[in-house]
SEGU-248512 format. One record per atom (N, C-alpha, C): residue number from 1; chain; x, y, z; residue in one letter. Coordinates in steps of 0.1 Angstrom, whole numbers, plus 5000, padded with zeros to 4 digits. Layout:
<mardrens>
MARDREN,seq,mol,xx,yy,zz,type
MARDREN,NUM,A,X,Y,Z,A
...
</mardrens>
This chain:
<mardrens>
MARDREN,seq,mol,xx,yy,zz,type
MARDREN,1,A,7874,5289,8641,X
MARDREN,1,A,7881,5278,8635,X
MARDREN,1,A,7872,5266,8633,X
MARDREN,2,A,7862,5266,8640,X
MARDREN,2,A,7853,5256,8640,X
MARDREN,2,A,7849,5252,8620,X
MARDREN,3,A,7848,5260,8614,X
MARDREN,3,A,7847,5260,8600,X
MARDREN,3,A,7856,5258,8593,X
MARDREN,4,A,7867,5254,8597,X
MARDREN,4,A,7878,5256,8591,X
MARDREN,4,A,7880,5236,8586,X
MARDREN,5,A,7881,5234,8578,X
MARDREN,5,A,7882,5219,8569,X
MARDREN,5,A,7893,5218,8562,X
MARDREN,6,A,7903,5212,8572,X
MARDREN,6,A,7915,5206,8565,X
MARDREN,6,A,7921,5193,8556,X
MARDREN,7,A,7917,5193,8548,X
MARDREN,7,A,7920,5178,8540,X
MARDREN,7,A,7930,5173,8537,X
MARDREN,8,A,7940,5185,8537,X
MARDREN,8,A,7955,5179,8532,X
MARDREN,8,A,7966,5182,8536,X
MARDREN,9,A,7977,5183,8538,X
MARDREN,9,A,7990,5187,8544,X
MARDREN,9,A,8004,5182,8535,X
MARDREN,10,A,8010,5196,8537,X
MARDREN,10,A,8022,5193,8530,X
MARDREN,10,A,8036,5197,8542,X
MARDREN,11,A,8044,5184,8540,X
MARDREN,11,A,8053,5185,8554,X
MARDREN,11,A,8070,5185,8545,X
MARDREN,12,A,8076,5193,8548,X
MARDREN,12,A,8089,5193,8544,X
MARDREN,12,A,8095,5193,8556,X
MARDREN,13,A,8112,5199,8551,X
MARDREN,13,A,8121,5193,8564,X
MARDREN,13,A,8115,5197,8575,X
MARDREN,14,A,8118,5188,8583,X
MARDREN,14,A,8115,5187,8602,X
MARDREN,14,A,8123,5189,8609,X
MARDREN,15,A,8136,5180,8603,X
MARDREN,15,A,8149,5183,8613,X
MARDREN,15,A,8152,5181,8628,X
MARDREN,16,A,8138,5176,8637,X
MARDREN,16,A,8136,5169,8646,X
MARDREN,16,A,8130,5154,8649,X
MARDREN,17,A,8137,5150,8653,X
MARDREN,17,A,8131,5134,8660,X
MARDREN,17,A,8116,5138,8664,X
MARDREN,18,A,8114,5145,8675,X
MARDREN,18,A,8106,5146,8683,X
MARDREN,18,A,8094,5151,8676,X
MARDREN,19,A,8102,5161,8666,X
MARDREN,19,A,8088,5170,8658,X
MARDREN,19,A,8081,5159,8647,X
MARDREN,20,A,8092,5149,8640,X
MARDREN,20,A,8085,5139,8635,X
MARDREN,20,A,8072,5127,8639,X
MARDREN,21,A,8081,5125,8652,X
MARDREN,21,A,8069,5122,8658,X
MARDREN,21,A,8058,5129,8664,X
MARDREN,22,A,8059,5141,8667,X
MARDREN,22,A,8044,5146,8667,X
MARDREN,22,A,8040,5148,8656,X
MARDREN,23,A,8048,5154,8645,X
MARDREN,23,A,8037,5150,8631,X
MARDREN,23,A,8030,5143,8625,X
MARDREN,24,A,8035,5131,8630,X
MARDREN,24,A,8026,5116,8626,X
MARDREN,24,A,8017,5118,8636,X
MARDREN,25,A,8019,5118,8647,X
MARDREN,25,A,8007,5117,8656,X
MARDREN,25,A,7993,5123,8651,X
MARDREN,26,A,7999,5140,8651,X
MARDREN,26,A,7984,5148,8645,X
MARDREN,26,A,7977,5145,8631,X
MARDREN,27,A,7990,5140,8620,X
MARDREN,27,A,7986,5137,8612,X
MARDREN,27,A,7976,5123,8611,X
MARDREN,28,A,7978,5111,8619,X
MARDREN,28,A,7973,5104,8619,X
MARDREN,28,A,7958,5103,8626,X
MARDREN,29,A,7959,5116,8636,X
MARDREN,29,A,7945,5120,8642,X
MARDREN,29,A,7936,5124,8635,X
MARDREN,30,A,7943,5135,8627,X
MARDREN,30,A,7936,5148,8616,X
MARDREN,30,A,7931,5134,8605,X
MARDREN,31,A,7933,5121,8601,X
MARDREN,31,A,7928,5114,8589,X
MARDREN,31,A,7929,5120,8576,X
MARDREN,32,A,7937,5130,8575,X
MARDREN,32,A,7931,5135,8564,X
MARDREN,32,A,7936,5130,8547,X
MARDREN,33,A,7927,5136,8539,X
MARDREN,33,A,7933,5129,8525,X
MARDREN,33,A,7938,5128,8517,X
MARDREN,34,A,7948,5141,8517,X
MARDREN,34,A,7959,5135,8511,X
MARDREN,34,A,7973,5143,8523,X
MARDREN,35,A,7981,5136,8520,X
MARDREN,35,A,7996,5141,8523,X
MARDREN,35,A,8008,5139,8520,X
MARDREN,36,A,8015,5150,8513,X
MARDREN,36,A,8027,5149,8510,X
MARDREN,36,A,8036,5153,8517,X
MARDREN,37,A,8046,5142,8518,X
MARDREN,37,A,8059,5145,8526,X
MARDREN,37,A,8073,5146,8514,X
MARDREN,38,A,8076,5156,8518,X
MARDREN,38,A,8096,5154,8515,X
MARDREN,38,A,8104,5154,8522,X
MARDREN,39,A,8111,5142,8523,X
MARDREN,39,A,8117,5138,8535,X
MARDREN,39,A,8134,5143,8532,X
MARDREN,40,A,8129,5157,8536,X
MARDREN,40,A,8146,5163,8534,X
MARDREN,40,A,8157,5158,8542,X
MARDREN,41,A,8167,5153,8539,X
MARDREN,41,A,8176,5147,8550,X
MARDREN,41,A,8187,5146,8548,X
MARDREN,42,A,8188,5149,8531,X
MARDREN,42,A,8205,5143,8522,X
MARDREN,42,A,8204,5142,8508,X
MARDREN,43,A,8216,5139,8504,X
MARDREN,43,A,8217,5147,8491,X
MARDREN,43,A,8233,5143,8488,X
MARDREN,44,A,8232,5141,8473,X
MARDREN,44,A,8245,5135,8470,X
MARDREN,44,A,8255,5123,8479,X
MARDREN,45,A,8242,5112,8481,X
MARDREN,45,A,8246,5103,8487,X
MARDREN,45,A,8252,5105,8505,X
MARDREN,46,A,8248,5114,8509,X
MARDREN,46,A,8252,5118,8524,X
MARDREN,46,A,8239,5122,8529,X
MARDREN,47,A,8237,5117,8546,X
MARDREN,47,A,8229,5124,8552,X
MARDREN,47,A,8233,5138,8555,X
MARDREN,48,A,8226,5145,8556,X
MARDREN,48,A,8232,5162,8561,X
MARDREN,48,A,8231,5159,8575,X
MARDREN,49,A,8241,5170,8577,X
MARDREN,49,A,8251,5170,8594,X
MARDREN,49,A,8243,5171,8603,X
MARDREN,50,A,8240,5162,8610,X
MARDREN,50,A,8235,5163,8627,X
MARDREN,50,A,8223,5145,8629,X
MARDREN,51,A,8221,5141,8614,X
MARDREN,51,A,8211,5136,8612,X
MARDREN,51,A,8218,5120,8611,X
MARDREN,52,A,8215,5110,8620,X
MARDREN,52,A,8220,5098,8623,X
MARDREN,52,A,8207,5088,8616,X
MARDREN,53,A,8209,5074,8619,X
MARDREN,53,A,8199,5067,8618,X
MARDREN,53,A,8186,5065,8626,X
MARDREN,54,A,8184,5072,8638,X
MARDREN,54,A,8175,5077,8651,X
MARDREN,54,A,8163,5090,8635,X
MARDREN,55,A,8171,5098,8634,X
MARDREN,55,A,8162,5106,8621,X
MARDREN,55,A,8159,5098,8611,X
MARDREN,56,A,8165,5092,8609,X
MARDREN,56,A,8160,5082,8596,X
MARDREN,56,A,8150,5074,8594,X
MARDREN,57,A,8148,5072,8608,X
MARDREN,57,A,8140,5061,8610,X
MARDREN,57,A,8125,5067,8614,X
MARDREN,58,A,8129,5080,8620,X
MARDREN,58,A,8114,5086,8625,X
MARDREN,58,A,8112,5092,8610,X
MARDREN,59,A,8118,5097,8599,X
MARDREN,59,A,8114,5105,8591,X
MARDREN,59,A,8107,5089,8581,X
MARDREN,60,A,8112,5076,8582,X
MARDREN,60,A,8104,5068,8580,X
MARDREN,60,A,8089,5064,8578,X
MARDREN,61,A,8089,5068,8597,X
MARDREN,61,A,8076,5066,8601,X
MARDREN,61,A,8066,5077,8596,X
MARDREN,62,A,8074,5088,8593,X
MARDREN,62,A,8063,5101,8585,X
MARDREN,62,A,8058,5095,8575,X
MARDREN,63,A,8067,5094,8567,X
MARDREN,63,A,8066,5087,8549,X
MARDREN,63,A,8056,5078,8551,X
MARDREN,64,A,8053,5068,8559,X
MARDREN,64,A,8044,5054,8561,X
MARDREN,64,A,8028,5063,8555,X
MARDREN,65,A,8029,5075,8564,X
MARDREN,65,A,8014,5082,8566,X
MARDREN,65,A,8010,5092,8553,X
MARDREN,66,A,8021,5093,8544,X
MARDREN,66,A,8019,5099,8535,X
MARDREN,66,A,8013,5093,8522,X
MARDREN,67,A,8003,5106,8511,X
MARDREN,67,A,8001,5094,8500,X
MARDREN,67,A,8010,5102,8490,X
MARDREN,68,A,8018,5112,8489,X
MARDREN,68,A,8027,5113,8481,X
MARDREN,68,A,8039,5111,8489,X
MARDREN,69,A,8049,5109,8481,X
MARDREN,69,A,8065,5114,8485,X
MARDREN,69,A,8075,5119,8476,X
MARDREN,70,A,8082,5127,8477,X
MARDREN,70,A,8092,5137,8469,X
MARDREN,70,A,8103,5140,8472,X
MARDREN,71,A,8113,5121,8478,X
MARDREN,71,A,8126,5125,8476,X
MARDREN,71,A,8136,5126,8468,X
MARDREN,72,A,8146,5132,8469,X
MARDREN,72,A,8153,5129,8462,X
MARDREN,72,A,8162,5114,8459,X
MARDREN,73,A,8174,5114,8450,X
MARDREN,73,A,8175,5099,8449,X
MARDREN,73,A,8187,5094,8462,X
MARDREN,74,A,8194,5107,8470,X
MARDREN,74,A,8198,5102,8480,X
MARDREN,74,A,8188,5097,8494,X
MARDREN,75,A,8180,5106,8493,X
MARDREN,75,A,8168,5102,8503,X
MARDREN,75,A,8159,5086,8496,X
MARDREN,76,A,8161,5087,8483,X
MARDREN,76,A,8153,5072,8480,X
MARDREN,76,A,8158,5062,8486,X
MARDREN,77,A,8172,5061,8479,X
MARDREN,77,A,8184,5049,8488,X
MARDREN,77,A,8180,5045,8500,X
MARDREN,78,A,8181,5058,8510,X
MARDREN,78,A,8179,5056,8522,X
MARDREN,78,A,8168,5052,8531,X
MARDREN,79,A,8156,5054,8520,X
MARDREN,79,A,8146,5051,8524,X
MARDREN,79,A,8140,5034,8525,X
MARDREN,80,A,8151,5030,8510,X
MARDREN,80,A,8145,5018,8505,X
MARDREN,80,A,8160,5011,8513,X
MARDREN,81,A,8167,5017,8519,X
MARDREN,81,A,8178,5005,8527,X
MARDREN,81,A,8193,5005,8517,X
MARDREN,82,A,8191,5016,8503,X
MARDREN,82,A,8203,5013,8496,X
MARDREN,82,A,8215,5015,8497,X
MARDREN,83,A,8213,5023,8507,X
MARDREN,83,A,8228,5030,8513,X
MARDREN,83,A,8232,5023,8522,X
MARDREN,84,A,8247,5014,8519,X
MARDREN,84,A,8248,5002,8533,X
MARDREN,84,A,8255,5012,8543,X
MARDREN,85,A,8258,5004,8551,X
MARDREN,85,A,8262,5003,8557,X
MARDREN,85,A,8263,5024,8572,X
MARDREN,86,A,8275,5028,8575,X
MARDREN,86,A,8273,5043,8581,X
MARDREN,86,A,8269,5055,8568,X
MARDREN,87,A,8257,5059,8577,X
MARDREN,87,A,8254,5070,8574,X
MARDREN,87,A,8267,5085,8575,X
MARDREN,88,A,8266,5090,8558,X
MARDREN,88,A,8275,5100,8561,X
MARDREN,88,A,8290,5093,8554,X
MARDREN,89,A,8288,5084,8544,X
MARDREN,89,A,8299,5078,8541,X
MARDREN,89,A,8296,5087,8527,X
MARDREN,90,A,8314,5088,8524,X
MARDREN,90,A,8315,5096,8512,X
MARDREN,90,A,8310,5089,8496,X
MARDREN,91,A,8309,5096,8490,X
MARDREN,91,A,8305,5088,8475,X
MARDREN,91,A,8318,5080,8473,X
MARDREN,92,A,8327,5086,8472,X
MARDREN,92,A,8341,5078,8468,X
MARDREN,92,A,8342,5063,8476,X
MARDREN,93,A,8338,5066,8490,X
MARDREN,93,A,8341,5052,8497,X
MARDREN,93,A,8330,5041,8495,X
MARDREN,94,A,8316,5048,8486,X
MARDREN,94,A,8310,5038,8481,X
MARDREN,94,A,8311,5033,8469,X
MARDREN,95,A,8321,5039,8459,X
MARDREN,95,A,8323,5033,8447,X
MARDREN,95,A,8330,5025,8454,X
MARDREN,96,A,8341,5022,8462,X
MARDREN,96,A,8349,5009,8463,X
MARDREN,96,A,8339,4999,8473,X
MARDREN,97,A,8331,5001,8478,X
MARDREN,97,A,8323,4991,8484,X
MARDREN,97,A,8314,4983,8474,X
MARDREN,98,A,8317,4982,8458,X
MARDREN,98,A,8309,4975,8453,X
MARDREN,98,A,8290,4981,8452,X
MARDREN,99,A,8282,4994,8459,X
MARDREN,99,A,8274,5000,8455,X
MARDREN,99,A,8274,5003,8441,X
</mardrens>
């Protein structure tokens, strides 16, 4: 393994708090130069089931270390803060919220 030269990493869903944070960890150890993340997490305006704002926030801290990203436009929202208010609200209840 000694020979072995890693430059890049590609991370899709995690699905863990915990795993996210060790991903950043190694990734931020490993330096390496490039990394793309897709921060799978939701889709058609909903987080998918089990995933609160605790995931949101570590799948955040992935993205910070990445130099691509490839989410979709419900994971954009969420990323950039566009989805107010609970996670997991229906599309319908955000067309009357003025979104």
């Amino acid at each position: 393994m000694a020979d072995l030269n890693i430059e890049s990493a590609v991370i899709g869903y995690v699905g863990k708090i915990q795993t996210c944070r060790q991903l950043a960890d190694q990734l931020t150890r490993l330096k390496l130069k490039r990394i793309l993340v897709d921060p799978v997490m939701g889709d058609r305006g909903e987080m998918y089931a089990g995933f609160g704002e605790d995931y949101l926030e570590a799948i955040k801290q992935l993205v910070k270390l990445a130099t691509v990203i490839t989410p979709n436009m419900t994971e954009l929202a969420f990323k950039r803060n566009q989805i107010d208010g609970t996670i997991n609200r229906r599309p319908a209840d955000r067309r009357n919220s003025g979104l």
